[in-house]
C-alpha positions as CSV (number, residue, x, y, z in Angstrom):
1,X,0.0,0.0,0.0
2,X,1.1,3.9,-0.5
3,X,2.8,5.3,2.3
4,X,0.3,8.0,4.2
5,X,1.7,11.3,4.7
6,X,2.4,12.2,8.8
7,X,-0.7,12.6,10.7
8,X,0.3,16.1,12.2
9,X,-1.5,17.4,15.3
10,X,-2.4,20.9,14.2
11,X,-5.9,20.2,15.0
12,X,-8.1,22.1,17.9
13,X,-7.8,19.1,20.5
14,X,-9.7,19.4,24.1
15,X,-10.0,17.4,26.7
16,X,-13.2,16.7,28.2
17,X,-15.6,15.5,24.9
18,X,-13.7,17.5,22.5
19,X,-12.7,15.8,19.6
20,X,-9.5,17.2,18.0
21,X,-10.5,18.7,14.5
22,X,-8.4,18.0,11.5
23,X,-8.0,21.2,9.5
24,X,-5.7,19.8,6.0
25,X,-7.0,16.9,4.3
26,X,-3.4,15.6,4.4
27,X,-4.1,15.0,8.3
28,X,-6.8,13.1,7.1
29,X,-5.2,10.7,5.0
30,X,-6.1,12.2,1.9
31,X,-3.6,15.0,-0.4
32,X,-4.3,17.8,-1.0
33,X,-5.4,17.9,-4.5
34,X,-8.1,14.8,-3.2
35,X,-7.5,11.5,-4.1
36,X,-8.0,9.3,-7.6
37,X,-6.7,7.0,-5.7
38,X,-3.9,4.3,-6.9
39,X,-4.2,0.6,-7.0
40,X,-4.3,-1.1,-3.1
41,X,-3.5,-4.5,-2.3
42,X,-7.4,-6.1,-2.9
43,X,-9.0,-5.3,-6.3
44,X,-12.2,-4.2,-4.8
45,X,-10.0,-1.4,-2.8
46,X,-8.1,1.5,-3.8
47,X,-5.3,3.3,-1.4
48,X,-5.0,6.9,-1.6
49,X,-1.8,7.8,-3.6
50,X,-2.2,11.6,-3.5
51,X,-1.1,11.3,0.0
52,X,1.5,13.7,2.5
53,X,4.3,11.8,2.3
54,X,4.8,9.8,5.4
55,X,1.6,9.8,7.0
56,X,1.1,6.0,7.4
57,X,4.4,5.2,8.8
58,X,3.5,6.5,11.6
59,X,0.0,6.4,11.9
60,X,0.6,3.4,14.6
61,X,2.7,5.5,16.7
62,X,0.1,8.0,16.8
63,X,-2.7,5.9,18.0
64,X,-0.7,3.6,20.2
65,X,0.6,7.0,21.8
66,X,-3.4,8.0,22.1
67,X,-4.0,4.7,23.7
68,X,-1.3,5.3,26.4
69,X,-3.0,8.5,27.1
70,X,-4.6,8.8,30.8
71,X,-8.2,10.1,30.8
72,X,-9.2,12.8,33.4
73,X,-10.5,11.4,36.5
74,X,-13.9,12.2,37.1
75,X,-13.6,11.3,40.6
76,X,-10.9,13.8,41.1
77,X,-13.5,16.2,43.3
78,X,-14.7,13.5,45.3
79,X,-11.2,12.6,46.0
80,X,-10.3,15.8,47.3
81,X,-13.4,16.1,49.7
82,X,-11.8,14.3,52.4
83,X,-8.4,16.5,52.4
84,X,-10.4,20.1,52.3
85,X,-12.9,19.2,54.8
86,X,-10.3,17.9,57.4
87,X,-7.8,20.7,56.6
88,X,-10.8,23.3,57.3
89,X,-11.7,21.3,60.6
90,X,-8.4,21.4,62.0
91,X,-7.7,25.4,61.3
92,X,-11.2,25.9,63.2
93,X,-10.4,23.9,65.9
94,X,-7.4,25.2,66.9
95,X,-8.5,29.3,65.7
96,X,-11.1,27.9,68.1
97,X,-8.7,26.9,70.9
98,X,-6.3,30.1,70.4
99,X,-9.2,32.3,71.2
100,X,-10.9,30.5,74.0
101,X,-9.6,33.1,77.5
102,X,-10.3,30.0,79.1
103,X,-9.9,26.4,78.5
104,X,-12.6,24.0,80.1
105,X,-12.3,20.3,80.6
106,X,-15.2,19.7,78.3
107,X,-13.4,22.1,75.4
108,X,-10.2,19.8,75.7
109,X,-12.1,16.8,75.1
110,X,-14.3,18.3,72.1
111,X,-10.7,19.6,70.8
112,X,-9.1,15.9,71.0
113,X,-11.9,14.4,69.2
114,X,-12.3,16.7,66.7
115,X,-8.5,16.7,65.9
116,X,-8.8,13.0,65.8
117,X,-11.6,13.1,63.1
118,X,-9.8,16.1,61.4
119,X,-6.9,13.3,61.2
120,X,-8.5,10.9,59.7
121,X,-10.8,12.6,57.4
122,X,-6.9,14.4,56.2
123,X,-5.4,10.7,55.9
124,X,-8.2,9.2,53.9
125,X,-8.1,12.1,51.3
126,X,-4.0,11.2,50.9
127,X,-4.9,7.3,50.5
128,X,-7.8,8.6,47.9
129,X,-5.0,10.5,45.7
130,X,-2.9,7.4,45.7
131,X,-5.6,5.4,44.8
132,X,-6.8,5.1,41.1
133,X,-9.1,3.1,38.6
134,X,-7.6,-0.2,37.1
135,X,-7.1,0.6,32.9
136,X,-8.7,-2.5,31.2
137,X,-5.8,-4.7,29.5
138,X,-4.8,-3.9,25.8
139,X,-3.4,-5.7,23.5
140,X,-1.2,-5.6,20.5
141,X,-3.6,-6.7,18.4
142,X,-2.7,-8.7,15.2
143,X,-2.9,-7.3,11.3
144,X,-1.2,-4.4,9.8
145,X,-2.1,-0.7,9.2
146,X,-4.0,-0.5,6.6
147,X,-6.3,2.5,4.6
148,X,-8.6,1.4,1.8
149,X,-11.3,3.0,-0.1
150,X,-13.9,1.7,-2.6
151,X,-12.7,2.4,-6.0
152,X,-15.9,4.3,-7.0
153,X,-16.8,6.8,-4.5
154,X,-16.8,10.2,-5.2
155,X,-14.7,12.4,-4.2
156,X,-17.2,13.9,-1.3
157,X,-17.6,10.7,-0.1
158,X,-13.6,10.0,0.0
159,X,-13.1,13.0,2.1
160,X,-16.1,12.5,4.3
161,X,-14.6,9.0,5.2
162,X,-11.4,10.1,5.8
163,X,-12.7,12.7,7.9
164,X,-14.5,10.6,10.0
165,X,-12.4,7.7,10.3
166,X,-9.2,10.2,11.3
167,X,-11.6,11.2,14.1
168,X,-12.5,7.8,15.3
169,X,-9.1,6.4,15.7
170,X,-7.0,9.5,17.6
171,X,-10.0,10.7,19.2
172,X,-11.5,7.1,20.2
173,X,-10.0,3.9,21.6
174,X,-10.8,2.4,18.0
175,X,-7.7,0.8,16.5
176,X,-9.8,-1.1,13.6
177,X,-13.0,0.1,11.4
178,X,-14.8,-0.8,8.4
179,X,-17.7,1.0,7.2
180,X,-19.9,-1.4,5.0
181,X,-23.0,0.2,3.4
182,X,-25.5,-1.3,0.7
183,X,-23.9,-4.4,0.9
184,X,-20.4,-3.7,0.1
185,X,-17.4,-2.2,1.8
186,X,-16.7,1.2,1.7
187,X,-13.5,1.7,3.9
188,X,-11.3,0.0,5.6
189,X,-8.7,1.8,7.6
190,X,-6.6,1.1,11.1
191,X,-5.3,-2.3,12.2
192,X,-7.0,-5.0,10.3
193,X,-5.9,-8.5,8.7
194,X,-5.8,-9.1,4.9
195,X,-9.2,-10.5,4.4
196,X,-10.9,-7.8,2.8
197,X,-14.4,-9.2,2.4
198,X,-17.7,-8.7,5.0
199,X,-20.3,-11.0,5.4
200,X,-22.8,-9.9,7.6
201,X,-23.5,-12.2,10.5
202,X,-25.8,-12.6,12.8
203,X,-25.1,-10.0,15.2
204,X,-24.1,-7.1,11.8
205,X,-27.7,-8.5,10.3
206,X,-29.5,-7.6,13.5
207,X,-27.9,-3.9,13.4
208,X,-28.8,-3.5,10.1
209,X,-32.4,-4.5,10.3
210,X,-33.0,-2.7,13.6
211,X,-31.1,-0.1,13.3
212,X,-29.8,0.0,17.0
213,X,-26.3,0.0,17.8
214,X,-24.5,-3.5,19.4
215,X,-21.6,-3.0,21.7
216,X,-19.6,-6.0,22.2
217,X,-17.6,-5.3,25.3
218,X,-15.9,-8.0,25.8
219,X,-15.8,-10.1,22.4
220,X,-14.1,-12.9,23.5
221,X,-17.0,-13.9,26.2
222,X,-19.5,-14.0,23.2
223,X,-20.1,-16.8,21.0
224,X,-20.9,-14.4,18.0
225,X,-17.2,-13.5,18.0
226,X,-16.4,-15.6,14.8
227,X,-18.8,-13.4,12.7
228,X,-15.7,-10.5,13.0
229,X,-13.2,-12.8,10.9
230,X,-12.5,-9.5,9.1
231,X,-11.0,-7.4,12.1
232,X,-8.2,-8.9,14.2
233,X,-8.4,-12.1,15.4
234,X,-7.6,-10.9,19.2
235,X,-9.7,-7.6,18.9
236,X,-11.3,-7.1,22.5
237,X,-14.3,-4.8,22.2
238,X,-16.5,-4.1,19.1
239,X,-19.4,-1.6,18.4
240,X,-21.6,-2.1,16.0
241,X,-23.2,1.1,14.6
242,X,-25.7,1.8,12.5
243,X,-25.5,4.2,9.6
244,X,-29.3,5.2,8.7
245,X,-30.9,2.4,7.2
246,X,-28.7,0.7,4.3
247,X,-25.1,0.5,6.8
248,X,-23.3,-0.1,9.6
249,X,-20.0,1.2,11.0
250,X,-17.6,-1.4,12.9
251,X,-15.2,-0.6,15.1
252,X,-12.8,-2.4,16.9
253,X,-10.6,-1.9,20.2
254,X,-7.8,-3.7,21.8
255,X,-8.8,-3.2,25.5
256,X,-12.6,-5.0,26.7
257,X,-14.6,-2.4,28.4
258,X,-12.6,0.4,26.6
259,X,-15.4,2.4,25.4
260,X,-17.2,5.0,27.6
261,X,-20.7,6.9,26.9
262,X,-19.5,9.9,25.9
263,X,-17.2,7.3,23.1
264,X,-20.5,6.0,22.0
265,X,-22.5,9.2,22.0
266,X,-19.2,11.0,19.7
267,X,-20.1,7.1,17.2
268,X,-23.3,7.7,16.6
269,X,-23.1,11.6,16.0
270,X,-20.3,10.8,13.5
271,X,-22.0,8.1,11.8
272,X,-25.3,10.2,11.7
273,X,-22.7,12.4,9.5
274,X,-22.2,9.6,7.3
275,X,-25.5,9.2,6.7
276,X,-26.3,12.6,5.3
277,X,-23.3,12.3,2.8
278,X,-23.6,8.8,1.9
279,X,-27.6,9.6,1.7
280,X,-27.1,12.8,-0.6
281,X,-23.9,11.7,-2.7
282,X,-25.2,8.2,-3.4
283,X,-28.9,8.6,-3.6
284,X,-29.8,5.6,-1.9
285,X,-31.5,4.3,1.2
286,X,-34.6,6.0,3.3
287,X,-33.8,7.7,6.5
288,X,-36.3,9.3,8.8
């Protein structure tokens, strides 16, 4: 396959359910000038050859970089409850005991208790720092980096994939997608093995004719985890997402339990996205 140009981060990245925004087409995956597209290594695919010139060299580093990332703690407040209030306590109490002109027996005793409490209110909020959530387990998982389009698409269509597929693996803790609609494949980009071909199975079939989303936390604990011959063969957690009524996006992680709401809630806006495009470019498929 071509070698993709560097996958720069120029892009307006936040933190807390900000998605970093590509602003070049090259960070993409695409060239500048769009992409024709040269021959890729299935007949059904092409691979972008209008591409910045080292972009899929290091494509891997970039996401396994974004996979070593810690997320903010959302406990972080909570933890810090304990330390404030006992800090506060103990400044009162002995503010308190400075301007008492005369110390009674049942003051003392109030004063050693509430140091006590202050105490341990102060040591629990040091054990909370200390403490903090265990990271599901990832794995290397097993394929190569690849990026291929359908041969035929036009040229919205190419960028709009692109787009959305640059989004879901640096912003996401996808490492493998596929977006199949009207019964073929339209991309395949990320860490996937050479079979190129999807055959919807049981679990795909019921996405497509429901039109709900499937997440697969943990694929290895479900029996419908040979349907996914087409991603890695030791991917740990899959979503299955619809795209209107005619697709379905699937994505692939290397950790179980990897995916959070606010992940699933930024899948479904982004393949809602899709939809439109796909919708208005191909003039196909009904959507509400």
């Amino acid at each position: 396959m071509a070698n993709l140009g560097k996958e720069t981060d120029k892009g307006d990245k936040g933190d807390k359910g900000e998605l970093a925004l590509p602003h070049d087409r090259r960070e993409w995956g695409l060239g500048g000038q769009g992409g024709q597209g040269g021959q890729g290594r299935d007949r059904n695919f092409t691979t972008p050859n209008t591409l910045h010139p080292s972009l899929f060299t290091t494509h891997c580093s970039l996401l396994t970089t974004h996979s070593n990332m810690a997320k903010p703690d959302p406990n972080r407040v909570v933890r810090l409850i304990p330390l404030v209030v006992g800090g506060l306590a103990a400044v009162l109490l002995l503010v308190n005991r400075l301007l008492t002109p005369e110390l009674t027996v049942t003051q003392a005793r109030s004063d050693v208790l509430g140091a006590i409490v202050s105490a341990v209110l102060i040591l629990t909020g040091l054990l909370w720092q200390q403490v903090a959530p265990r990271l599901p387990d990832a794995v290397e998982l097993v394929g190569e980096q690849r990026f291929e389009l359908a041969p035929d698409l036009p040229e919205t269509v190419r960028t709009e994939l692109a787009w959305a597929s640059y989004l879901l693996l640096t912003n996401t803790v996808t490492r493998s997608l596929i977006v199949f609609y009207q019964g073929k494949v339209l991309l395949r980009r990320g860490i996937l093995p050479e079979k190129a071909e999807v055959t919807p199975g049981a679990i795909v079939q019921r996405v497509l004719e429901k039109h709900k989303p499937v997440y697969l936390v943990a694929l290895s604990v479900y029996p419908g985890r040979f349907e996914f011959d087409y991603l890695p063969e030791n991917t740990q957690g899959v979503i299955c997402q619809p795209i209107g009524q005619q697709g379905v996006m699937i994505l692939g992680a290397n950790a179980p339990r990897s995916y959070t709401k606010q992940d699933e809630t930024w899948i479904a806006g982004i393949a809602d996205k899709l939809d439109v495009t796909l919708f208005r470019e191909q003039g196909a498929g009904s959507r509400e």
